[in-house]
C-alpha positions as CSV (number, residue, x, y, z in Angstrom):
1,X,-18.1,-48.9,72.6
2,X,-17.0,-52.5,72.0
3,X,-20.4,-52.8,69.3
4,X,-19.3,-49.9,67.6
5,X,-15.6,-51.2,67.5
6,X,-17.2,-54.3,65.7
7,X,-19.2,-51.9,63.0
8,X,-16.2,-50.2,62.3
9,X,-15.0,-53.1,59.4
10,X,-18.3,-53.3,57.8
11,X,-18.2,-49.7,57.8
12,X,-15.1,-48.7,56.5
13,X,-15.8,-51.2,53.5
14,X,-19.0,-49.9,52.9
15,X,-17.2,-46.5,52.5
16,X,-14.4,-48.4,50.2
17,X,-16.9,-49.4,47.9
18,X,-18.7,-45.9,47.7
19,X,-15.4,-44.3,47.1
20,X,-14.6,-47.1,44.0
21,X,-18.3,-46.8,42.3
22,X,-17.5,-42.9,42.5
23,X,-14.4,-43.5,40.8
24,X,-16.2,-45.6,38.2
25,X,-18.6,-42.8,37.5
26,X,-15.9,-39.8,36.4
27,X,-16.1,-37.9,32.7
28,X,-14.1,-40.2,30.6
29,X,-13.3,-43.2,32.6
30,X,-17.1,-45.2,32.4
31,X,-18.2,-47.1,29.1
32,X,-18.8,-43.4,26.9
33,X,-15.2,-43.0,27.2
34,X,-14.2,-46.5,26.0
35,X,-16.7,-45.9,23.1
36,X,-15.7,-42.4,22.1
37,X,-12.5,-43.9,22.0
38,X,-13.4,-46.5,19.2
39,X,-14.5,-44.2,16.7
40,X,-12.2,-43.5,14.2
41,X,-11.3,-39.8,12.3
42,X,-8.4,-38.8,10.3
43,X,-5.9,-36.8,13.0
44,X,-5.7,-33.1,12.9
45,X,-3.1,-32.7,10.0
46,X,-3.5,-35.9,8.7
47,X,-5.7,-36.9,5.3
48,X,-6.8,-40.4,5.9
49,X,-10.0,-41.8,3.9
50,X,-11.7,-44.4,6.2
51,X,-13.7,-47.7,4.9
52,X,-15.5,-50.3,6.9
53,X,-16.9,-53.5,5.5
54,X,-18.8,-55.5,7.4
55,X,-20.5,-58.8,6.9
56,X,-23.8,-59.9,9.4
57,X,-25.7,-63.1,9.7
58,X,-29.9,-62.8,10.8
59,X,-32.7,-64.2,10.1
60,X,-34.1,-64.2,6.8
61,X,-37.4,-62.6,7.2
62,X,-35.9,-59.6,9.3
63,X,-33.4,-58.4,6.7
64,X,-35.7,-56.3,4.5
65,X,-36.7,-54.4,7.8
66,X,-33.4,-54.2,8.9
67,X,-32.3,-52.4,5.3
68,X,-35.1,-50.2,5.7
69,X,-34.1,-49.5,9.1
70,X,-30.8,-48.8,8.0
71,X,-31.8,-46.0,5.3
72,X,-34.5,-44.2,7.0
73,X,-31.5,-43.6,9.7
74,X,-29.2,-42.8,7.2
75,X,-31.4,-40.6,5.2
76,X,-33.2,-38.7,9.0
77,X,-29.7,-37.8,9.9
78,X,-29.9,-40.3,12.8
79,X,-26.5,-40.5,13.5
80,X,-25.5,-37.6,12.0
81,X,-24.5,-36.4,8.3
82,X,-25.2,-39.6,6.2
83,X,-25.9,-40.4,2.5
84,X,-26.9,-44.0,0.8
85,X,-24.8,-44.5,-2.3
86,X,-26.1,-47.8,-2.6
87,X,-29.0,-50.3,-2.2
88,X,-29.4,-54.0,-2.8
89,X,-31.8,-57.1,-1.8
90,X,-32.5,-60.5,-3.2
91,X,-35.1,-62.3,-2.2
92,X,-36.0,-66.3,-1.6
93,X,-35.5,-67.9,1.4
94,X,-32.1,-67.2,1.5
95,X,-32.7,-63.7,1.6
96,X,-29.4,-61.2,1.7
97,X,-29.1,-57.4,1.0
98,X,-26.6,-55.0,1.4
99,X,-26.1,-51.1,2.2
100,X,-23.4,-48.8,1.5
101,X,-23.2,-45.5,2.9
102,X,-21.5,-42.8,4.0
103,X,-21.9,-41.1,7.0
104,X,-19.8,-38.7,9.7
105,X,-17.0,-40.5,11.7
106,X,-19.2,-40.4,15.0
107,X,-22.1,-42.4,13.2
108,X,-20.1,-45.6,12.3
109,X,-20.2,-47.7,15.4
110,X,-24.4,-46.7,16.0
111,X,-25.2,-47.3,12.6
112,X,-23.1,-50.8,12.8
113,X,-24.8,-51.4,16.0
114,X,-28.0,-50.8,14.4
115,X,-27.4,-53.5,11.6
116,X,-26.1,-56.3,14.1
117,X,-29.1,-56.4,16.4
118,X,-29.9,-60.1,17.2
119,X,-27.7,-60.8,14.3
120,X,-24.3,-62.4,14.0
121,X,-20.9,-60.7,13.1
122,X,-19.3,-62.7,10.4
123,X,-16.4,-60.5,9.7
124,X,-15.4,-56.6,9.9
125,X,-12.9,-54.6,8.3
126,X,-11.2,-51.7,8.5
127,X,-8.6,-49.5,6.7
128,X,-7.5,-45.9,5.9
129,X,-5.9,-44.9,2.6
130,X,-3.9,-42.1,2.6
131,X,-4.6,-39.1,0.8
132,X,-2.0,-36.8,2.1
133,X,-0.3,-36.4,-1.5
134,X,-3.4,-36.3,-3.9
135,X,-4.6,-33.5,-1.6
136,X,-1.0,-31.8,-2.0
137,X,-1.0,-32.0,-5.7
138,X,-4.7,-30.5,-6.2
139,X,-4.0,-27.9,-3.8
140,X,-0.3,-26.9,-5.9
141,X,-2.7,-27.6,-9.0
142,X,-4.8,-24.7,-7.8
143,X,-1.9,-22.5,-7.1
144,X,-0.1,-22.9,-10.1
145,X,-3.6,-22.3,-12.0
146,X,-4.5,-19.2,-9.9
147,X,-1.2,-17.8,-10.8
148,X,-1.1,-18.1,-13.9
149,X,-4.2,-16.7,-14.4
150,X,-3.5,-13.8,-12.2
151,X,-0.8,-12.9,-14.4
152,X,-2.6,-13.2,-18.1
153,X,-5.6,-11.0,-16.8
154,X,-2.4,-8.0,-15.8
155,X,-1.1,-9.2,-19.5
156,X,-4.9,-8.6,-21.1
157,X,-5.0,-5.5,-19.7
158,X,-2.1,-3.9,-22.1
159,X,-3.2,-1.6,-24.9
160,X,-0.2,-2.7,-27.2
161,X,-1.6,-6.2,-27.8
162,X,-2.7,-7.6,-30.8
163,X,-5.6,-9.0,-31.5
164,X,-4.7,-12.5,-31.9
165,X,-2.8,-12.3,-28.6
166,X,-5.6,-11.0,-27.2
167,X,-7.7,-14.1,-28.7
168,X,-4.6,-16.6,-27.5
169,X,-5.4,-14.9,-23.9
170,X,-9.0,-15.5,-24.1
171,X,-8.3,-19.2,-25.0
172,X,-6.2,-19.7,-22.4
173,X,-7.9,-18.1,-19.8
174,X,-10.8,-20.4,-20.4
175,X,-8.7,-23.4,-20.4
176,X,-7.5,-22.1,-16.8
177,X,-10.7,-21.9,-15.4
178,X,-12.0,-25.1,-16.4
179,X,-8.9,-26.7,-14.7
180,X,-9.5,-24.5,-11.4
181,X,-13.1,-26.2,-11.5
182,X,-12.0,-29.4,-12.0
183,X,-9.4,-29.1,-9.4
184,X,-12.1,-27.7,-6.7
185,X,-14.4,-30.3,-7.5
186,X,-11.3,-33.1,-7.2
187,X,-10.4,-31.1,-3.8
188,X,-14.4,-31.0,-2.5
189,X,-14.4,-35.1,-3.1
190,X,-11.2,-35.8,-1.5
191,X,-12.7,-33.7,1.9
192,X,-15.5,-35.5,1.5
193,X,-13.5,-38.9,1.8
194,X,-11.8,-37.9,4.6
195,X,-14.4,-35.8,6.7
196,X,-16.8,-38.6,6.0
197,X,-16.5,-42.5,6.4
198,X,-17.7,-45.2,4.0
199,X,-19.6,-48.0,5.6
200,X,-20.3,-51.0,3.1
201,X,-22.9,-53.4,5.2
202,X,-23.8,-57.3,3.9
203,X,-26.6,-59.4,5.5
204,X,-27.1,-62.7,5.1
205,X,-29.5,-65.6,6.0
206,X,-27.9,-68.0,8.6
207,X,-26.7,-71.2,8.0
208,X,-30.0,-73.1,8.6
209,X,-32.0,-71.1,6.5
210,X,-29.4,-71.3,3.6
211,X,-29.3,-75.0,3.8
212,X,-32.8,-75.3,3.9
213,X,-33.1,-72.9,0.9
214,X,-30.3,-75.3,-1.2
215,X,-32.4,-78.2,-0.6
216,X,-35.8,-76.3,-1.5
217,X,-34.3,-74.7,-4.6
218,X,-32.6,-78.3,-5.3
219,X,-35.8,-79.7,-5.0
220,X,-37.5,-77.1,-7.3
221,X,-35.0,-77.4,-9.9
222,X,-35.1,-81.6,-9.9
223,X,-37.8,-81.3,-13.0
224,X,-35.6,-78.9,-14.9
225,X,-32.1,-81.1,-14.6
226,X,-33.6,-84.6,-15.3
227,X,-35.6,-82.9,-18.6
228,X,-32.1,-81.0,-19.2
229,X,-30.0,-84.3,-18.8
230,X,-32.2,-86.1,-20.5
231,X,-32.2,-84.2,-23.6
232,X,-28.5,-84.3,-23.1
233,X,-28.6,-87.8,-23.5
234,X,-30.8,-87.9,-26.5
235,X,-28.9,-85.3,-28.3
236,X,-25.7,-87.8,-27.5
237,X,-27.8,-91.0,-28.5
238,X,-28.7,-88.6,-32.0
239,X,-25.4,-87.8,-32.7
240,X,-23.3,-91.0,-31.9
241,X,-26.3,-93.7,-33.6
242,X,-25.4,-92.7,-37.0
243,X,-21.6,-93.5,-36.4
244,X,-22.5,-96.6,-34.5
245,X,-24.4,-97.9,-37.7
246,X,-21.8,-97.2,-40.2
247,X,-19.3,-98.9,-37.9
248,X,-21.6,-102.1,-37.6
249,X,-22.0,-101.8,-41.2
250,X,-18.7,-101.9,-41.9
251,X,-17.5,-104.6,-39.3
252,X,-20.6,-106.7,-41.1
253,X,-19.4,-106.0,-44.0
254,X,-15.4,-106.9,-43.0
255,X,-17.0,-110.3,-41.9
256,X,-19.1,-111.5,-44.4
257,X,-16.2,-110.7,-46.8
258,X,-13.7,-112.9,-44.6
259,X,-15.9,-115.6,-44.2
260,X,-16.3,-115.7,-48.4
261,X,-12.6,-116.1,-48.8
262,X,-12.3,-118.2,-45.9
263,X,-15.0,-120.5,-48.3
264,X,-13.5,-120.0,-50.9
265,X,-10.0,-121.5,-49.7
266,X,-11.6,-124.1,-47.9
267,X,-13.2,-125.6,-51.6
C-alpha cells in the first residue's frame, strides 16, 4: 500500500500531462489554427483589394530555380487559383529577379513560404485599398444603363414613330450597350481584385555576393574608366592649349613691349 501511495505523484502528473498534450491537439487550437488565422480575405460585405510586397535575400545561384519554382506553382494551381502577371531576372553575380502574381487569398503565405526557403526576409508589406465605392458606382452604372434601355426598347416598339426617332433609338441603344459592357468588364476586374490577392516577390543576392560582384565589375570596368578619363583629359588639354598659347603670347608680347619703353626712358 505504502509503494503505491509513493506512485501516486508520478502518476497523477503523468495523467496531467496527457490531459494538456490532448488539449494541445483540439480543431483550431494547434499551429493550423494560428496559420488559417494569418491569411488575409476581404470580410463578408466588405470590398477590400489585398497587395503584398515582399523583398528576400539567397544566394545567387539558387534564384533562377527559385523563380522557376515560383511559376510552375503558380501556373499547376499549387496553391490554388494563381496567374503570373509578370516575370523578371538579371543576371551577373549579383543575380536578382522578381515575380508578381496573383493568386487566391489561401495561397499567399505557401507561395511566400515557397520563395523564402534558406533565404532571408528583408522586408514585407501589406495593405488593402478599399473598393467599396467604385464597386457601388459600377453597379448604379449598370442600373441606370439597364433602365434606360429597358425603357427605349418599350419606346421602339410604338408604331407612331418616325423614322429618325427610330434611328435616334437605334443610336442610343448601341451607345447603352457598349457602356453595360464596359461596366461588366470594370465590375469582373474589381471582383477579381478583391476575390484574388496580388503578391509582388523581389530576390536578391546577399550582401557578400553583391560586394564581391562590385569589386569584380569594378575591376572589369578599370580599362574602360582610365581610357574614358584619359580621353577626358586630352579633350581638356585640346581645348584649353590654344587659349594657354594666346595668353603666353600676349603676356610675351605685354613684356617685350614694357621692357622697350622701359629702354627707351632709360637712354
Amino acid at each position: 500500500m505504502s509503494l503505491c501511495l509513493r506512485r501516486l505523484p508520478g502518476l497523477a502528473t503523468a495523467l496531467l500531462a496527457l490531459a494538456l498534450v490532448g488539449a494541445c491537439a483540439r480543431p483550431g487550437e494547434g499551429g493550423g489554427g494560428a496559420a488559417a488565422e494569418a491569411t488575409l480575405a476581404s470580410p463578408q460585405g466588405a470590398f477590400l483589394a489585398y497587395e503584398h510586397s515582399v523583398q528576400l535575400r539567397l544566394p545567387g545561384p539558387r534564384i533562377p530555380s527559385r523563380l522557376k519554382a515560383l511559376a510552375d506553382a503558380c501556373q499547376g494551381g499549387r496553391f490554388g487559383d494563381c496567374a503570373v502577371l509578370q516575370l523578371s531576372q538579371s543576371g551577373g553575380g549579383a543575380a536578382s529577379g522578381s515575380i508578381e502574381l496573383r493568386i487566391a487569398p489561401q495561397g499567399v503565405e505557401p507561395i511566400i513560404a515557397l520563395a523564402s526557403e534558406q533565404g532571408e526576409t528583408v522586408h514585407r508589406d501589406t495593405r488593402a485599398e478599399d473598393l467599396a465605392q467604385q464597386v457601388a458606382d459600377t453597379r448604379l452604372a449598370e442600373t441606370r444603363l439597364r433602365s434606360e434601355h429597358a425603357r427605349l426598347l418599350a419606346y421602339q416598339q410604338r408604331t407612331d414613330l418616325a423614322v429618325a426617332d427610330l434611328l435616334t433609338i437605334s443610336q442610343r441603344l448601341a451607345e447603352i450597350e457598349a457602356g453595360l459592357e464596359q461596366a461588366g468588364r470594370e465590375a469582373a476586374q474589381q471582383h477579381r481584385r478583391i476575390d484574388t490577392q496580388k503578391v509582388t516577390i523581389r530576390l536578391d543576392a546577399t550582401s557578400a555576393q553583391r560586394n564581391r560582384s562590385e569589386i569584380g565589375r569594378a575591376l572589369g570596368e578599370f580599362g574602360g574608366i582610365f581610357t574614358t578619363s584619359l580621353a577626358y583629359l586630352i579633350r581638356f588639354a585640346a581645348g584649353v592649349l590654344p587659349v594657354l598659347i594666346v595668353a603666353a603670347l600676349l603676356a610675351w608680347g605685354v613684356r617685350a613691349g614694357w621692357r622697350r619703353r622701359k629702354a627707351r626712358r632709360g637712354g
